[in-house]
TORROZA-451033 format. One record per atom (N, C-alpha, C): atom name; x, y, z; residue in one letter. Coordinates in steps of 0.2 Angstrom, whole numbers, plus 2048, in hexadecimal, padded with zeros to 3 digits. Layout:
% TORROZA-451033
[rofi 'CA'; [X; Y; Z]; 'a']
...
END
This chain:
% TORROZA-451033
[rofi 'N'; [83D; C35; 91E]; 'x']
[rofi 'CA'; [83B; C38; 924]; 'x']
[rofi 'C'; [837; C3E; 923]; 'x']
[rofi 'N'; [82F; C3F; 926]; 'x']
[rofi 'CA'; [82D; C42; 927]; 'x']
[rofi 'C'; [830; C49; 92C]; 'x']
[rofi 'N'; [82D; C4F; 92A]; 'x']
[rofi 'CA'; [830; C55; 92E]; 'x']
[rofi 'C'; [82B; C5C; 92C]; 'x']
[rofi 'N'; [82B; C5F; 931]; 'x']
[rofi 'CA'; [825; C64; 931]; 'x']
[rofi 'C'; [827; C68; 935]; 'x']
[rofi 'N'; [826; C6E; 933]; 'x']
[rofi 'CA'; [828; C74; 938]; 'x']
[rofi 'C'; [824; C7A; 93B]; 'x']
[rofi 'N'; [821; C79; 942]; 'x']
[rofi 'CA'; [81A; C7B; 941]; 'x']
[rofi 'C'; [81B; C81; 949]; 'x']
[rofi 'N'; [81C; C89; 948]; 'x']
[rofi 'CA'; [81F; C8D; 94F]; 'x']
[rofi 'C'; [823; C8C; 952]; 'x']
[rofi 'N'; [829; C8D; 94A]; 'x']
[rofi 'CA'; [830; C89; 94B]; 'x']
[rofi 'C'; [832; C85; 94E]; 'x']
[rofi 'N'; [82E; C80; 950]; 'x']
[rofi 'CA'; [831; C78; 953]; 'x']
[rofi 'C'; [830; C75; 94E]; 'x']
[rofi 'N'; [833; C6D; 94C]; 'x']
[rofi 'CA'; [835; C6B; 945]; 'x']
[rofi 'C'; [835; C65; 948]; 'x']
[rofi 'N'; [82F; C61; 946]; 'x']
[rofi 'CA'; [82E; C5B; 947]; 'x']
[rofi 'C'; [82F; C56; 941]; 'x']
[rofi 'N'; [835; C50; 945]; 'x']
[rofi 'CA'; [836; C4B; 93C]; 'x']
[rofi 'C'; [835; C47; 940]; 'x']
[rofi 'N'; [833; C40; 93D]; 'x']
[rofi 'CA'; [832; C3B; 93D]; 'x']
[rofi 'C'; [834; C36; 938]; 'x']
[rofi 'N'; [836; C2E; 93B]; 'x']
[rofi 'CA'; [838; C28; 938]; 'x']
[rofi 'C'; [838; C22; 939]; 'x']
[rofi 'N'; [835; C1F; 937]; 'x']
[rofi 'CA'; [82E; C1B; 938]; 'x']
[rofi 'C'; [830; C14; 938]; 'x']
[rofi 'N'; [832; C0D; 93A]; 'x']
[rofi 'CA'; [834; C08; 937]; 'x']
[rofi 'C'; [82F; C01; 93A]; 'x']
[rofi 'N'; [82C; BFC; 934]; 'x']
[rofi 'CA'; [827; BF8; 935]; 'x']
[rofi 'C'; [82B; BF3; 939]; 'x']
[rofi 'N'; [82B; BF1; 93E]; 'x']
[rofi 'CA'; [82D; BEA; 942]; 'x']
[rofi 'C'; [829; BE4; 942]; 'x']
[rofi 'N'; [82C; BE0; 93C]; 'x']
[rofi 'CA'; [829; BD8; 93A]; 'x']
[rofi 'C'; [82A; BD6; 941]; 'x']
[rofi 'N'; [82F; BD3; 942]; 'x']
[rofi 'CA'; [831; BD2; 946]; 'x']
[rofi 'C'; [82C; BCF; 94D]; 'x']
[rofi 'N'; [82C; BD5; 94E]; 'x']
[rofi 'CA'; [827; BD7; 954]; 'x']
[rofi 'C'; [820; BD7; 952]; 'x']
[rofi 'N'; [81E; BD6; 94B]; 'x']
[rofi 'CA'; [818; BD5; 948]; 'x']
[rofi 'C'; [813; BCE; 947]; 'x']
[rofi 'N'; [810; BCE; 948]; 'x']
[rofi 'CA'; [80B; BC8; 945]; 'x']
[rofi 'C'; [804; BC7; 941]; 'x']
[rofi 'N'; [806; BC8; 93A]; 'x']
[rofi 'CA'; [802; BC7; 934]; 'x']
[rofi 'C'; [7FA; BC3; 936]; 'x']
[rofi 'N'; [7FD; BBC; 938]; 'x']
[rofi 'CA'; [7F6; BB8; 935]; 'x']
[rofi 'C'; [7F3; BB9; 93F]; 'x']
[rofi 'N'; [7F5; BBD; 942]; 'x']
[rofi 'CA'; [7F1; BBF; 948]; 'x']
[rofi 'C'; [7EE; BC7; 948]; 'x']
[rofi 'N'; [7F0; BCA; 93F]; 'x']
[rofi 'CA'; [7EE; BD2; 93F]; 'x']
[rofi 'C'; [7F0; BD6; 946]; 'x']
[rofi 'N'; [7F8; BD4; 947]; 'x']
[rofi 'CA'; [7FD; BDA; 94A]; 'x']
[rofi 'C'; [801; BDD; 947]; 'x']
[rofi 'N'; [802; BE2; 945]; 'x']
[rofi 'CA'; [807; BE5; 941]; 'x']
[rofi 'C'; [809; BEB; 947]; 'x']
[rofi 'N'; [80F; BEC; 946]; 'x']
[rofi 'CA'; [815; BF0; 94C]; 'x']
[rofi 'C'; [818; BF6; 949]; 'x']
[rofi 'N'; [817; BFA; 948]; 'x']
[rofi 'CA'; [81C; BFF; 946]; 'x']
[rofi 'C'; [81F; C04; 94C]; 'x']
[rofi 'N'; [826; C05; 94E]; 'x']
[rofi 'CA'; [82D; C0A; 951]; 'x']
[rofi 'C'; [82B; C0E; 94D]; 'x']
[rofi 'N'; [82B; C14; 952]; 'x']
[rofi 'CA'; [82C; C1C; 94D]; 'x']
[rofi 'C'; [832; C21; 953]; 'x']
[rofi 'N'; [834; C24; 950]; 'x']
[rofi 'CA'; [839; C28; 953]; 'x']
[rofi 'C'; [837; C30; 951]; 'x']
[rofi 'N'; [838; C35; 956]; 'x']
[rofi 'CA'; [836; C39; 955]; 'x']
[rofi 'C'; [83A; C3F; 957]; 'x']
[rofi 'N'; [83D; C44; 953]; 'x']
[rofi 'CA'; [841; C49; 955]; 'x']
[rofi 'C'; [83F; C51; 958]; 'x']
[rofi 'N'; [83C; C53; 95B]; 'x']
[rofi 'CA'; [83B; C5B; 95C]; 'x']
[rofi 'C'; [840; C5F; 95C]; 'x']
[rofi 'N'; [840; C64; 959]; 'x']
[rofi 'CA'; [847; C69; 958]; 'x']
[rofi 'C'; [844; C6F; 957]; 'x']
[rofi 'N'; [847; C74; 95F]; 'x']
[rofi 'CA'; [843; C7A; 962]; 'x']
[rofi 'C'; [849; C7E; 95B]; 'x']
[rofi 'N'; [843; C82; 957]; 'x']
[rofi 'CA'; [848; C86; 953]; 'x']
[rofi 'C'; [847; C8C; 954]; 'x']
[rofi 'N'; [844; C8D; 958]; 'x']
[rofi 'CA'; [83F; C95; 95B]; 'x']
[rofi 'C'; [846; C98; 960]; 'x']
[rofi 'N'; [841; C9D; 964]; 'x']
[rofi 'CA'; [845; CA1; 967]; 'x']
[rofi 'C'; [844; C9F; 96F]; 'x']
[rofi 'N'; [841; C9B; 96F]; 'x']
[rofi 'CA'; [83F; C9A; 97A]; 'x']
[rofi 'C'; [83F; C94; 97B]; 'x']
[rofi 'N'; [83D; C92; 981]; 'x']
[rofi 'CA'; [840; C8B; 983]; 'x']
[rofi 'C'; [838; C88; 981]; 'x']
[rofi 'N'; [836; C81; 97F]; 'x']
[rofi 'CA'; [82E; C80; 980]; 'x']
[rofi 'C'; [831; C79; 986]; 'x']
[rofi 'N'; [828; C77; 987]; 'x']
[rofi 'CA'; [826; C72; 98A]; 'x']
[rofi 'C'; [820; C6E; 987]; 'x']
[rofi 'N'; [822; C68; 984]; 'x']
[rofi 'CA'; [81D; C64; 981]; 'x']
[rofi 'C'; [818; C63; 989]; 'x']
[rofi 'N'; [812; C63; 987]; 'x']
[rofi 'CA'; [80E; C61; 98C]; 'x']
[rofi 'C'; [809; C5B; 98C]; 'x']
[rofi 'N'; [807; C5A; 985]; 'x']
[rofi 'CA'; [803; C56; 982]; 'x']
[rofi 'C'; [805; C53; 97B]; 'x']
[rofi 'N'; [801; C4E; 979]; 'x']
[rofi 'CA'; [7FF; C4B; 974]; 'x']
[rofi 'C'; [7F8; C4A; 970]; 'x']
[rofi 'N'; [7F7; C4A; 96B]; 'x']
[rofi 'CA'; [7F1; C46; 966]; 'x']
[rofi 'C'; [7F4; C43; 960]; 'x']
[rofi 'N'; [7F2; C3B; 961]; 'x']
[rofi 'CA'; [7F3; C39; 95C]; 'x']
[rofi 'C'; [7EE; C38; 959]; 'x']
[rofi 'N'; [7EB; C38; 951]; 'x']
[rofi 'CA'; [7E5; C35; 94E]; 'x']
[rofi 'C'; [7EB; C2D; 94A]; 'x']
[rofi 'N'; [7E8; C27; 94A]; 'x']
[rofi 'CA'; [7EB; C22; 949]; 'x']
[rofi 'C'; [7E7; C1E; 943]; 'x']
[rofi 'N'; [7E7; C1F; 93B]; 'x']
[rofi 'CA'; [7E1; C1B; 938]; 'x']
[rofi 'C'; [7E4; C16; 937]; 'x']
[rofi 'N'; [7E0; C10; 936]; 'x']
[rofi 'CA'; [7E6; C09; 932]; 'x']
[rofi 'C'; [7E2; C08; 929]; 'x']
[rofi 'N'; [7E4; C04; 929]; 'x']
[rofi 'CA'; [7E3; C03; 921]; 'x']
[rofi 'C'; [7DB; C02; 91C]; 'x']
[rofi 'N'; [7D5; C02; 922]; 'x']
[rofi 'CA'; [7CF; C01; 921]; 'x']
[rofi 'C'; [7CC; C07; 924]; 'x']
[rofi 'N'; [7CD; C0E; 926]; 'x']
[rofi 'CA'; [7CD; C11; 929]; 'x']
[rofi 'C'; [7CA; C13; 930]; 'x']
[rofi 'N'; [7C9; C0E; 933]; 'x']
[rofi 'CA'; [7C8; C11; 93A]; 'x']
[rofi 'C'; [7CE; C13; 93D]; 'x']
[rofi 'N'; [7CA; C19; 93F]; 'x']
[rofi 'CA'; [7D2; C1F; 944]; 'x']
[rofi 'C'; [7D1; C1E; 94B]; 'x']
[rofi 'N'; [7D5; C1E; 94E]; 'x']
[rofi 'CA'; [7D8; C1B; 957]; 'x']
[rofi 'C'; [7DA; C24; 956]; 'x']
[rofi 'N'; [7D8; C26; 95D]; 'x']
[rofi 'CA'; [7DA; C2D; 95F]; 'x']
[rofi 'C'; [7DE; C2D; 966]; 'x']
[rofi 'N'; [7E3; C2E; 968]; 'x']
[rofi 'CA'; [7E8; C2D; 96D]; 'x']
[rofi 'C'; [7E9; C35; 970]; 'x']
[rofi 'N'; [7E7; C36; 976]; 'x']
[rofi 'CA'; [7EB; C3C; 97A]; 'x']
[rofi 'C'; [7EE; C3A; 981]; 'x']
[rofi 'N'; [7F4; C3E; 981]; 'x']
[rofi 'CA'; [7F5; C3C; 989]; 'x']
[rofi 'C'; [7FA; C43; 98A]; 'x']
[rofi 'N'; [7FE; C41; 992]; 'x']
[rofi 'CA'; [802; C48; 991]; 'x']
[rofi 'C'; [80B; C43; 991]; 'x']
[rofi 'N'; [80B; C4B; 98D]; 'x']
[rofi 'CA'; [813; C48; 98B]; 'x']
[rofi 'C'; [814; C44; 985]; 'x']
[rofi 'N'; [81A; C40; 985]; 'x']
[rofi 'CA'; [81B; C3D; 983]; 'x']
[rofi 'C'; [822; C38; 984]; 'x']
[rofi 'N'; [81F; C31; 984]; 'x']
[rofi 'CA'; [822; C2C; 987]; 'x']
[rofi 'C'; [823; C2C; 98E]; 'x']
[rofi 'N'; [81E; C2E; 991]; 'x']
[rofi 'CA'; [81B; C2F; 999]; 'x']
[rofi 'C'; [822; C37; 99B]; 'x']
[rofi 'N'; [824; C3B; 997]; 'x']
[rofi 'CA'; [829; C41; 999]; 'x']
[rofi 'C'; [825; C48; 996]; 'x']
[rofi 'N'; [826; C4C; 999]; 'x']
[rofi 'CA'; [822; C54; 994]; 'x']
[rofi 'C'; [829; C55; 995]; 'x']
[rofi 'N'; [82D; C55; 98F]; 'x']
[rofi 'CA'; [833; C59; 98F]; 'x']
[rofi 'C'; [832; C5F; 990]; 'x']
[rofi 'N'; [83A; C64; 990]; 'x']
[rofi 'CA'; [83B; C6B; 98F]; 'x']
[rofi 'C'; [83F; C69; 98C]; 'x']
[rofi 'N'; [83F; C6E; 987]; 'x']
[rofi 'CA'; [845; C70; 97F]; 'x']
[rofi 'C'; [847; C78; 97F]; 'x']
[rofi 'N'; [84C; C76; 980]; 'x']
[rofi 'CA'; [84E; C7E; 97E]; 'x']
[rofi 'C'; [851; C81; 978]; 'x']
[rofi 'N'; [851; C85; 977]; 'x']
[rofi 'CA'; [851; C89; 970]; 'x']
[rofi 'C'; [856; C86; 96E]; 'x']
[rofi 'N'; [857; C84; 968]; 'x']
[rofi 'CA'; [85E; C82; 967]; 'x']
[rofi 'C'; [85E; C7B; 967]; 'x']
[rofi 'N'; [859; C77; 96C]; 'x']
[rofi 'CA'; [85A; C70; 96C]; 'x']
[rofi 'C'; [855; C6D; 969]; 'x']
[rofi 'N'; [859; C65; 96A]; 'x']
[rofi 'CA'; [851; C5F; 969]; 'x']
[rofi 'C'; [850; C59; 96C]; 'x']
[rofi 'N'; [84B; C58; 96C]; 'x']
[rofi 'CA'; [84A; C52; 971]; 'x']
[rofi 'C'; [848; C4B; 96D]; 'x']
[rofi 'N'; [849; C48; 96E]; 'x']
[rofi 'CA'; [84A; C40; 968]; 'x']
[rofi 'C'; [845; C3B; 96C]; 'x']
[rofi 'N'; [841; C38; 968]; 'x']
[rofi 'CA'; [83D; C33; 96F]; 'x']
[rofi 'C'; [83C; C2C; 969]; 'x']
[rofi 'N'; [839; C25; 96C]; 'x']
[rofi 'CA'; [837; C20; 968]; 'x']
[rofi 'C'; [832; C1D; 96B]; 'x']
[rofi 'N'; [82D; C1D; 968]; 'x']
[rofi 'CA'; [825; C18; 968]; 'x']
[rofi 'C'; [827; C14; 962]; 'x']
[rofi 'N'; [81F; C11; 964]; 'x']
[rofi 'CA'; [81E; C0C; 95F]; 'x']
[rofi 'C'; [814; C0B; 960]; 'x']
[rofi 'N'; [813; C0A; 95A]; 'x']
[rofi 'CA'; [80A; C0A; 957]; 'x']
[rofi 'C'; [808; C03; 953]; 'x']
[rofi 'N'; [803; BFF; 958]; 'x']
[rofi 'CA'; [800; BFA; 954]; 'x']
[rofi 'C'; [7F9; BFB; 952]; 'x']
[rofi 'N'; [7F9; BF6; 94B]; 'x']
[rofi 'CA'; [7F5; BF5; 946]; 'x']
[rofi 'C'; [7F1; BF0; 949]; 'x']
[rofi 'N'; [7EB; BEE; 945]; 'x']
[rofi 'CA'; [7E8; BE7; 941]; 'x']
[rofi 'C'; [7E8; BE7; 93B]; 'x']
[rofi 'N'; [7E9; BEC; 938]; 'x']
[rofi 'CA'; [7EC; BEB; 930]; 'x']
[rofi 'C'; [7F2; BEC; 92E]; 'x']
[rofi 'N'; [7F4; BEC; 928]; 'x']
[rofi 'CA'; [7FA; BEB; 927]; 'x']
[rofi 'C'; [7FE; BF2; 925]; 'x']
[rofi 'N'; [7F9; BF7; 923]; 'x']
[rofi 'CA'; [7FC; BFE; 923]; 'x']
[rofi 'C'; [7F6; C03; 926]; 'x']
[rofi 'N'; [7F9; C09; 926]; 'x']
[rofi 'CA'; [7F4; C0E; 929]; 'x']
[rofi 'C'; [7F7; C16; 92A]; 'x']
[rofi 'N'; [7F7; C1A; 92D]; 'x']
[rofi 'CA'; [7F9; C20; 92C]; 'x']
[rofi 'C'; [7F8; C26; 934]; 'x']
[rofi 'N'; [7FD; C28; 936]; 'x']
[rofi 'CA'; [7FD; C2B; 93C]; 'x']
[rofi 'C'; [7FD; C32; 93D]; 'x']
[rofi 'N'; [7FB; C37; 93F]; 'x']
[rofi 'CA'; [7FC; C3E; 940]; 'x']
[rofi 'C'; [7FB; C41; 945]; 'x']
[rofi 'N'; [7FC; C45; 947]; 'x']
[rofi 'CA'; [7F9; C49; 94D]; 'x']
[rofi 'C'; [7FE; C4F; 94E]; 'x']
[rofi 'N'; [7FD; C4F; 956]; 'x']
[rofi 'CA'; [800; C57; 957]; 'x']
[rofi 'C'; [802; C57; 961]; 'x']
[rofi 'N'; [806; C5D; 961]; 'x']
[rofi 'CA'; [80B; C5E; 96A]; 'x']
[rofi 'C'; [808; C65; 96A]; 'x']
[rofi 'N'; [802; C64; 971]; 'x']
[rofi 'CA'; [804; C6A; 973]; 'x']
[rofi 'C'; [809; C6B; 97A]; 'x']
[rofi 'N'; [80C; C72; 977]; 'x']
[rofi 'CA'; [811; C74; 97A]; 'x']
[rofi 'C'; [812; C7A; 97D]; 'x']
[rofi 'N'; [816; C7B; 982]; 'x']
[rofi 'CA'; [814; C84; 987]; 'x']
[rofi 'C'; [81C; C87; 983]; 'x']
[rofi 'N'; [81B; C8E; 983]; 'x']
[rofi 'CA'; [821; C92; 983]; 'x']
[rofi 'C'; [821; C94; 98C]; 'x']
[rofi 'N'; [829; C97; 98A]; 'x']
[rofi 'CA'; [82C; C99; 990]; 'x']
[rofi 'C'; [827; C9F; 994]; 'x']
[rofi 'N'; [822; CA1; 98F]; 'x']
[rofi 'CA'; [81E; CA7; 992]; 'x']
[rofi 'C'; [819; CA4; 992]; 'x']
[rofi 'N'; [817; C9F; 994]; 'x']
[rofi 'CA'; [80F; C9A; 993]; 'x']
[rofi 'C'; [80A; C9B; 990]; 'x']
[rofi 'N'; [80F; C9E; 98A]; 'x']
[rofi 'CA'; [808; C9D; 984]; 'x']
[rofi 'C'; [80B; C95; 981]; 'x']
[rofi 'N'; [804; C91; 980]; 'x']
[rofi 'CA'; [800; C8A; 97E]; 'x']
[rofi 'C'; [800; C8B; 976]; 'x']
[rofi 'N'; [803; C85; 972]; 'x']
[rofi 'CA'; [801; C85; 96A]; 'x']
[rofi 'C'; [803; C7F; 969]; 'x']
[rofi 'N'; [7FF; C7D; 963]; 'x']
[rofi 'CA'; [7FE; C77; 95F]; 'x']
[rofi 'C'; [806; C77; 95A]; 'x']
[rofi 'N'; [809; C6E; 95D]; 'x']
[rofi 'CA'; [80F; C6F; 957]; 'x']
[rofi 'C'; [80C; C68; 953]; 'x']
[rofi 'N'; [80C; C6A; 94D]; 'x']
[rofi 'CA'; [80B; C63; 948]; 'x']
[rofi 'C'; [80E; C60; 948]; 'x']
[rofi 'N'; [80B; C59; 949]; 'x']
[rofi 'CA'; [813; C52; 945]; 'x']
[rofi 'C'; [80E; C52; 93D]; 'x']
[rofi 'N'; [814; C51; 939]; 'x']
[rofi 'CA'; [811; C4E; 932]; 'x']
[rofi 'C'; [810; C48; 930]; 'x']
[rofi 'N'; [80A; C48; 92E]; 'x']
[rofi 'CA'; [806; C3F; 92F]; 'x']
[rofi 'C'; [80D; C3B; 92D]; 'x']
[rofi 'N'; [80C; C34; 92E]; 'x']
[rofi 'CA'; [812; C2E; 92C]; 'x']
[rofi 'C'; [80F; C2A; 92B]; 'x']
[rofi 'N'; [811; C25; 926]; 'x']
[rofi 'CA'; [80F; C21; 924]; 'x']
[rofi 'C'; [812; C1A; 926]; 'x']
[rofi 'N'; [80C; C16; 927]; 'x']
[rofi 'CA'; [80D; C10; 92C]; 'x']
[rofi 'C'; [80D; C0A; 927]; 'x']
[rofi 'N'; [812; C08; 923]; 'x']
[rofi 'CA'; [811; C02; 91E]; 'x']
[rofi 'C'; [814; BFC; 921]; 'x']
[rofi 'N'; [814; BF7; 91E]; 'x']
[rofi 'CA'; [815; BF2; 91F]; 'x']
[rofi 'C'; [816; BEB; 918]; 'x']
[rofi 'N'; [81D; BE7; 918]; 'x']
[rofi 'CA'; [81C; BE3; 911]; 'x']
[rofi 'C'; [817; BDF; 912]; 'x']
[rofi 'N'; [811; BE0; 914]; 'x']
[rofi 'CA'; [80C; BDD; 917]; 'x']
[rofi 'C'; [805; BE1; 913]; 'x']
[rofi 'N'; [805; BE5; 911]; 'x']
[rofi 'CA'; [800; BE9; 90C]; 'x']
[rofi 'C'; [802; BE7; 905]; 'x']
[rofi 'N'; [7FD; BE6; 902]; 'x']
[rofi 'CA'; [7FC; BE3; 8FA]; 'x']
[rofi 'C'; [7FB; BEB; 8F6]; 'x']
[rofi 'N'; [7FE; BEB; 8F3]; 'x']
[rofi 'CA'; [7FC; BF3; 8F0]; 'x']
[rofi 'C'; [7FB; BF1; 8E8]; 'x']
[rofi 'N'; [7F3; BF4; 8E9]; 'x']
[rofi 'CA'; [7F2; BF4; 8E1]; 'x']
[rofi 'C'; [7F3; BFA; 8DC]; 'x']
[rofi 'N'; [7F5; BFA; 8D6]; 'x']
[rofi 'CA'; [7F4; BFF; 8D1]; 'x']
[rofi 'C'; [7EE; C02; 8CF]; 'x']
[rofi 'N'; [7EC; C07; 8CE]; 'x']
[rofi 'CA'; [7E5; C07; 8CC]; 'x']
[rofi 'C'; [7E7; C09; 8C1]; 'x']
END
């Protein structure tokens, strides 16, 4: 698990490839993420947004904004955290995710929290030694 602590809110993440739900010889790969924020600060915030940047394994990056997240702009109060689950597809077999939540304090000042990139693999990626 991923975890980053960025204007004492603590963002971790844990990532899991869904074969399942995947299709190799049609270049669909599935990855579940789960996602924990945990307000360690002193005030209540309010997730407002999102940006995703999304690279896959050849590098082209997919950039994602919307507001909230999972169609909700939580409020977290000090002390607390809010838990959510997506999911992010491929046409390659691995790739790499990062981005960032802006979000308001109880006194409406606006700031960036970072998620720490996560890694999108799959037994589906040939990994060579150099």
């Amino acid at each position: 698990m991923n975890s980053l602590v960025t204007h004492d809110i603590k963002v971790s993440v844990a990532v899991t490839f869904l074969d399942e739900e995947s299709n190799p010889q049609e270049h669909h790969f599935l990855w579940g993420y789960q996602i924990w924020i945990e307000n360690l600060g002193q005030s209540t915030i309010q997730l407002l947004s999102r940006h995703w940047c999304i690279t896959d394994q050849i590098g082209i990056t997919q950039e994602v904004r919307g507001k909230g997240v999972v169609g909700v702009q939580p409020v977290i109060d000090k002390g607390e955290s809010y838990t959510y689950t997506s999911g992010v597809p491929l046409t390659t077999p691995s790739g790499i995710m990062a981005g960032e939540y802006t979000v308001q304090d109880e006194y409406g000042d606006l700031f960036e929290i970072i998620v720490p990139p996560f890694s999108l693999d799959s037994p589906y990626e040939t990994r060579l030694l150099n």
